[in-house]
N, C-alpha and C positions, 0 to 999 in steps of 0.2 A: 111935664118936667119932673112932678113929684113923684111918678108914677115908672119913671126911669133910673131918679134914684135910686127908690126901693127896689129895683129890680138891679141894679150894679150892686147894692150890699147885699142882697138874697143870694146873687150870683158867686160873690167874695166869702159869705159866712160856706156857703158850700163847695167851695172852693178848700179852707181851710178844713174843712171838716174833711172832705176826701185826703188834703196832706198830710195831716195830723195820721190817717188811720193807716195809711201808705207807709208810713214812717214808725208804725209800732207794731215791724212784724213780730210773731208767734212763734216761742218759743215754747213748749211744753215743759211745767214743771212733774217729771218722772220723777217718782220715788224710788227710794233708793232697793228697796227690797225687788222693785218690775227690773230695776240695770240691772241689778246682780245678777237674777233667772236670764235676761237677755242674752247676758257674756257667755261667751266662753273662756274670755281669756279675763285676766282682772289681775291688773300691774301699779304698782312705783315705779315711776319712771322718769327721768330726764330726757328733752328733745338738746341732740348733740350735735346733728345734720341739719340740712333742707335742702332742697332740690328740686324744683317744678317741673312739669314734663307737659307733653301736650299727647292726649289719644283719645281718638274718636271725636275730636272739633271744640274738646275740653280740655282745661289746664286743669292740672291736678298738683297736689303739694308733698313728697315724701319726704315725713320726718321719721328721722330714725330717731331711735326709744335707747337708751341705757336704761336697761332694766337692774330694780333696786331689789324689790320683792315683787314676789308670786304668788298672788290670793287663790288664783280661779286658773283651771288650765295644764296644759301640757306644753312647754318652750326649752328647749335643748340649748338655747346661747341667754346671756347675757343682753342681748341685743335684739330690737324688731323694728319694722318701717311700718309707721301709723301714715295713710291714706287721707286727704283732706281734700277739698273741693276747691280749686282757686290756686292762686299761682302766678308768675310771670315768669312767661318765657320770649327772650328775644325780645321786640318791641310791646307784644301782647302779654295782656295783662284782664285774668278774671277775678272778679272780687263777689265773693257771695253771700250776702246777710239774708237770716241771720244762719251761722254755719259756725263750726268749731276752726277759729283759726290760734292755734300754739306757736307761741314764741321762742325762740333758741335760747338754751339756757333753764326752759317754764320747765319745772316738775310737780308731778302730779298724781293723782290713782285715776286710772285707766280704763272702763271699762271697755270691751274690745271683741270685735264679733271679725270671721276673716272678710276679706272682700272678696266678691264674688266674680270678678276679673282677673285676679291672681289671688292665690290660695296661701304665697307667701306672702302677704300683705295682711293688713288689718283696716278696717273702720272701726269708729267710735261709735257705741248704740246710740242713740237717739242725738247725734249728732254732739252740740254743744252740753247736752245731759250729758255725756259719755265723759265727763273731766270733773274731778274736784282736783281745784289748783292749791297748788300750797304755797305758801308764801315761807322759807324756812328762814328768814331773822326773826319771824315772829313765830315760827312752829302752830302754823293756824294755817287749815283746809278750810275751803268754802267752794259751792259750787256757782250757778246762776242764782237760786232761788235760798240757798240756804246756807251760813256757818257752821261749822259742824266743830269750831274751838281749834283745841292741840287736836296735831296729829296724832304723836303715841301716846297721849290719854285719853283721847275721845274718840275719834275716829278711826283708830285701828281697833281696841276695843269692840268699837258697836261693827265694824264689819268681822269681827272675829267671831264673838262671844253671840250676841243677836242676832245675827244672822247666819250663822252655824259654818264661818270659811276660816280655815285656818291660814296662816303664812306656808304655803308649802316648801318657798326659795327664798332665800335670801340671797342674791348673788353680791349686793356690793353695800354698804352704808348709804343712806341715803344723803347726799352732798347740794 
């Protein structure tokens, strides 16, 4: 009997220990100098749209970008559709952790490589790396792993100056 307890809590601590690790998947904290070389594209942006779609036995999520500024790149509108993994369409529904999911309304900097299933699309580099979110009542970016303060004192700045990318566009204020 003793010898079955022990062996239902041996069964239970390893049990949790498999949940526990199940449950804290891996994100990479990328620095910010590896996104920038990554990008080719690197924006301010507001997500305005969403739209889920299904190809190839996957949901995918287009949100389209009001673009503010142009750090990194070549973009002829105002406008672009950032690609994301996940989606509902119709009754189905994929949800993917851990993964960059942006909310309608989120603005943020960008960084942005094209997708290589349409060439007018975008991904985010290194997934949820690829977004410092800004919070604008408070004018404070932060990414996953790190706060980077005000936006137009600290973080445009250190992507301007330290890291050698100027603003190339300004297309709209940032709102």
């Amino acid at each position: 009997m003793k010898n079955s307890f022990k062996y239902l809590i041996l069964i239970a601590l390893v049990s949790l220990v498999k949940l526990n690790l199940n449950a804290q998947c891996l994100t990479l904290n990328v620095e910010l100098k590896e996104r920038i070389s990554a990008s080719s594209l690197i924006v301010d942006g507001k997500v305005i749209a969403k739209e889920s779609f299904k190809l190839n036995n996957a949901i995918y999520t287009k949100n389209t970008l009001k673009v503010y500024r142009l750090f990194k790149g070549n973009l002829g509108t105002d406008e672009l559709v950032l690609i994301t993994l996940g989606g509902t369409v119709g009754d189905e529904s994929l949800e993917v952790h851990p993964s960059l999911q942006i909310e309608l309304n989120k603005s943020g900097m960008l960084f942005l490589k094209k997708w290589n299933k349409n060439n007018n699309y975008y991904l985010a580099c290194y997934d949820g790396m690829g977004l410092i979110s800004y919070d604008l009542n408070e004018n404070k970016a932060e990414d996953l792993y790190k706060n980077y303060g005000h936006i137009q004192h600290d973080l445009v700045p250190l992507i301007k100056q330290d890291l050698g990318i100027e603003v190339l566009t300004n297309f709209n204020p940032i709102q």
